[in-house]
N, CA, C and O of each residue as an XYZ file, in Angstrom:
260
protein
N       0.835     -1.189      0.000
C       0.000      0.000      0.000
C       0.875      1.246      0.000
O       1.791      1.449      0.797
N       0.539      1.956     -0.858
C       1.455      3.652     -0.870
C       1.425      3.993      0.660
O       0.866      3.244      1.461
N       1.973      5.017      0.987
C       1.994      5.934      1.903
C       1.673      6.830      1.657
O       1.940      7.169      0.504
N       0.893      7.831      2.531
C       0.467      9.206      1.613
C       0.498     10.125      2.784
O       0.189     10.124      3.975
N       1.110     11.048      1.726
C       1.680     12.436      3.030
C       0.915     13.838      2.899
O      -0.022     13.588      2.141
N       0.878     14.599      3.104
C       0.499     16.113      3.304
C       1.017     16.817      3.739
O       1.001     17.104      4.936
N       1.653     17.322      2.867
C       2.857     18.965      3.810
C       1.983     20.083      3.329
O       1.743     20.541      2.212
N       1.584     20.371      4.557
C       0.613     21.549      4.868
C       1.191     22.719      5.968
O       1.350     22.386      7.143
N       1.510     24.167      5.501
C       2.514     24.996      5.888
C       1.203     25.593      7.756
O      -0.006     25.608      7.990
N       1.943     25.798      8.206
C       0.976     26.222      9.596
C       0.250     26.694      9.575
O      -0.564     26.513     10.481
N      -0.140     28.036      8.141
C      -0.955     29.146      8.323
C      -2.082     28.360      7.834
O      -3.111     29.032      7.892
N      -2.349     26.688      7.179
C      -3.722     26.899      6.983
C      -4.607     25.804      8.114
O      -5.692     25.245      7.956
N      -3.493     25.774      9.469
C      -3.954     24.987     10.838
C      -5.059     26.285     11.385
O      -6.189     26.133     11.848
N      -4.456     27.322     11.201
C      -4.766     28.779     11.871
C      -5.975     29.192     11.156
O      -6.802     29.707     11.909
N      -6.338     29.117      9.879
C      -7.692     30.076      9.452
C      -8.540     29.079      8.868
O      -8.020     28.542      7.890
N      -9.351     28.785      9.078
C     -10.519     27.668      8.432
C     -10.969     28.224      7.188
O     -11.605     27.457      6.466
N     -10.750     29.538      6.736
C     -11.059     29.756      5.823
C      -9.785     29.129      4.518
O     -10.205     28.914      3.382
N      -8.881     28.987      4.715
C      -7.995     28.623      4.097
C      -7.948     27.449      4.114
O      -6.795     27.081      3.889
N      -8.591     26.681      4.262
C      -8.363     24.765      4.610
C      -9.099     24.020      3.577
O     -10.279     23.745      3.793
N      -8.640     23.730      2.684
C      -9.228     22.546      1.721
C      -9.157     21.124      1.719
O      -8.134     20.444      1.638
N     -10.106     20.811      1.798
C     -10.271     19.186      2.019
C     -10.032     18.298      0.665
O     -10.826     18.041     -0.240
N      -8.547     17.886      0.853
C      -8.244     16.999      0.203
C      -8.591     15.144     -0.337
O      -8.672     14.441     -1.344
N      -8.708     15.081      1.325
C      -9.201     13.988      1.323
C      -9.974     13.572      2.782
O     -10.094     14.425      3.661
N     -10.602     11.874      3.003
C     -10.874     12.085      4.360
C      -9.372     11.732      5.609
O      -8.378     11.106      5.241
N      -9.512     12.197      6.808
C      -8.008     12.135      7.558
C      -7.353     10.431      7.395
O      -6.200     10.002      7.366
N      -8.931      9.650      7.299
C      -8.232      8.311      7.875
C      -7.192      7.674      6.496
O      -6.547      6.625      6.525
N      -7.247      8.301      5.766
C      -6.573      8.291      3.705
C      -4.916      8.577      4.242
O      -3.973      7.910      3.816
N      -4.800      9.475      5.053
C      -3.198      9.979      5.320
C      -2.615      8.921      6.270
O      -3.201      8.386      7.210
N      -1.763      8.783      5.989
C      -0.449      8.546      6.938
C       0.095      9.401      8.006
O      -0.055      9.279      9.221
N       0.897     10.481      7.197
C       1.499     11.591      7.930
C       1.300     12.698      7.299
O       1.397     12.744      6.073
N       1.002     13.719      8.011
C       0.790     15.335      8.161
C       2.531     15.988      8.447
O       2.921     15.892      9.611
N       3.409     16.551      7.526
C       4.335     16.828      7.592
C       3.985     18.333      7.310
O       3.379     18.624      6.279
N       4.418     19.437      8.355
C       4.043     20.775      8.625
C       5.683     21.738      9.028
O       6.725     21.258      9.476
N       5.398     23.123      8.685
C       6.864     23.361      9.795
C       6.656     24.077     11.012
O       7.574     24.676     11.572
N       5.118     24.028     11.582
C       4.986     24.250     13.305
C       4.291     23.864     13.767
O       3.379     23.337     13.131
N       4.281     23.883     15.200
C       3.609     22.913     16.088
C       2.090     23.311     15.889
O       1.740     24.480     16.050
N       0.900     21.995     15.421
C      -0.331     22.554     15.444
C      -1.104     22.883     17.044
O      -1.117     22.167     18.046
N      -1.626     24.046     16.850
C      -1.936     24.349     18.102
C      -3.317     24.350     18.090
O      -3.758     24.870     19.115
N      -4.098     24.001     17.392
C      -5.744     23.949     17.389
C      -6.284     22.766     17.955
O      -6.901     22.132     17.098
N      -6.287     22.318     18.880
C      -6.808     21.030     19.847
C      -7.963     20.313     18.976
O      -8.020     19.100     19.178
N      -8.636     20.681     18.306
C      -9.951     20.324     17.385
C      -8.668     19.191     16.674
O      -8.197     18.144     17.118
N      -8.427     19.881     15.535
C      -7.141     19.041     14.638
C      -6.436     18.264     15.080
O      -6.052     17.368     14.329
N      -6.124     18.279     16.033
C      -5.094     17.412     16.516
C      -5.961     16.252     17.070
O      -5.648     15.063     17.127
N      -6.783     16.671     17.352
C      -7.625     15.520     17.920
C      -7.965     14.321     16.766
O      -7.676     13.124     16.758
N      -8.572     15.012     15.971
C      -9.240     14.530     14.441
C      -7.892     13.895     13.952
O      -8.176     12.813     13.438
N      -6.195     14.181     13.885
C      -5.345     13.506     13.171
C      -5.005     11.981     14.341
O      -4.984     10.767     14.136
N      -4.844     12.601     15.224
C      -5.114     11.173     16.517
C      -5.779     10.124     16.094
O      -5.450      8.979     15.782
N      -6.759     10.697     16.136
C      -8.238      9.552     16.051
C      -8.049      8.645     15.122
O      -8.364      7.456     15.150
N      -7.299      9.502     13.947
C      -7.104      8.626     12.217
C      -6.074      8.338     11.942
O      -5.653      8.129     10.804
N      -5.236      8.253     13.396
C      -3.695      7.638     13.575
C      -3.075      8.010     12.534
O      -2.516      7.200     11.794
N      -3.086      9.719     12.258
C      -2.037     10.254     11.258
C      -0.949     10.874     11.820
O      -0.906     12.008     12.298
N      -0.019     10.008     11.728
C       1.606     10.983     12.179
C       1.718     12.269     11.450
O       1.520     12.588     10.277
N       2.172     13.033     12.724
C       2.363     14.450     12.461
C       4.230     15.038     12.433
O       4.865     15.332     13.446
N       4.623     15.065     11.390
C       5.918     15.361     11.207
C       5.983     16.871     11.710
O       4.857     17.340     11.544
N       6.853     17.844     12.269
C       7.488     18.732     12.124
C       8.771     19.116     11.539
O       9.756     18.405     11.740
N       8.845     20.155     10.849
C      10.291     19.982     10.042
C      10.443     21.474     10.299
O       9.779     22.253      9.614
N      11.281     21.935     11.250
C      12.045     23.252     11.723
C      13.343     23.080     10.589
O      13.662     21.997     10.098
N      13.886     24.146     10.345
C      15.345     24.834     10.160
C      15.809     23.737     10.998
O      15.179     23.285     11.954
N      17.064     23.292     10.547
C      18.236     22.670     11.358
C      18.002     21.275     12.264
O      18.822     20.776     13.035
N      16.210     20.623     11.854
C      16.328     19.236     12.179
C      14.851     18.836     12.171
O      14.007     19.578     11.669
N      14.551     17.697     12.712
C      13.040     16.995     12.397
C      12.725     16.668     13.264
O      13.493     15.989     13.945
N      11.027     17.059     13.862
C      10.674     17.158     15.332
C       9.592     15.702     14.684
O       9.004     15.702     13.603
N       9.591     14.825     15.489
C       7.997     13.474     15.169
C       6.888     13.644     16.868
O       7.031     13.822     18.078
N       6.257     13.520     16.252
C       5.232     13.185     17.669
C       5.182     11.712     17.831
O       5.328     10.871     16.944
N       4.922     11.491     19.282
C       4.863     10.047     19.527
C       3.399      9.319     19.462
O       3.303      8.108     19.662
């Protein structure tokens, strides 16, 4: 089975108006972003659909457990 990723930049965690639905969450694998999502709603919803959430800062690679 592929793996399927989503690098989605922070600003569209922050405005719902900016958020397009690609697909449904439980379709992803991993959510690869470059900051920490801070909207408790989302994070909940990528949990639930056991999608790893990559961070990728300047100068190294943050994973959630």
């Amino acid at each position: 089975m592929p793996v399927v990723l989503a690098l989605i930049d922070h600003t569209k965690f922050n405005n719902n108006n900016d958020f397009v639905k690609l697909c449904d969450l439980d379709y992803l694998d991993y959510v690869i972003t470059d900051r920490p999502i801070s909207d408790d709603t989302i994070l909940q919803a990528l949990k639930e659909n056991r999608v790893n959430i990559i961070y990728k800062k300047l100068g190294g690679i943050y994973r959630t457990k």
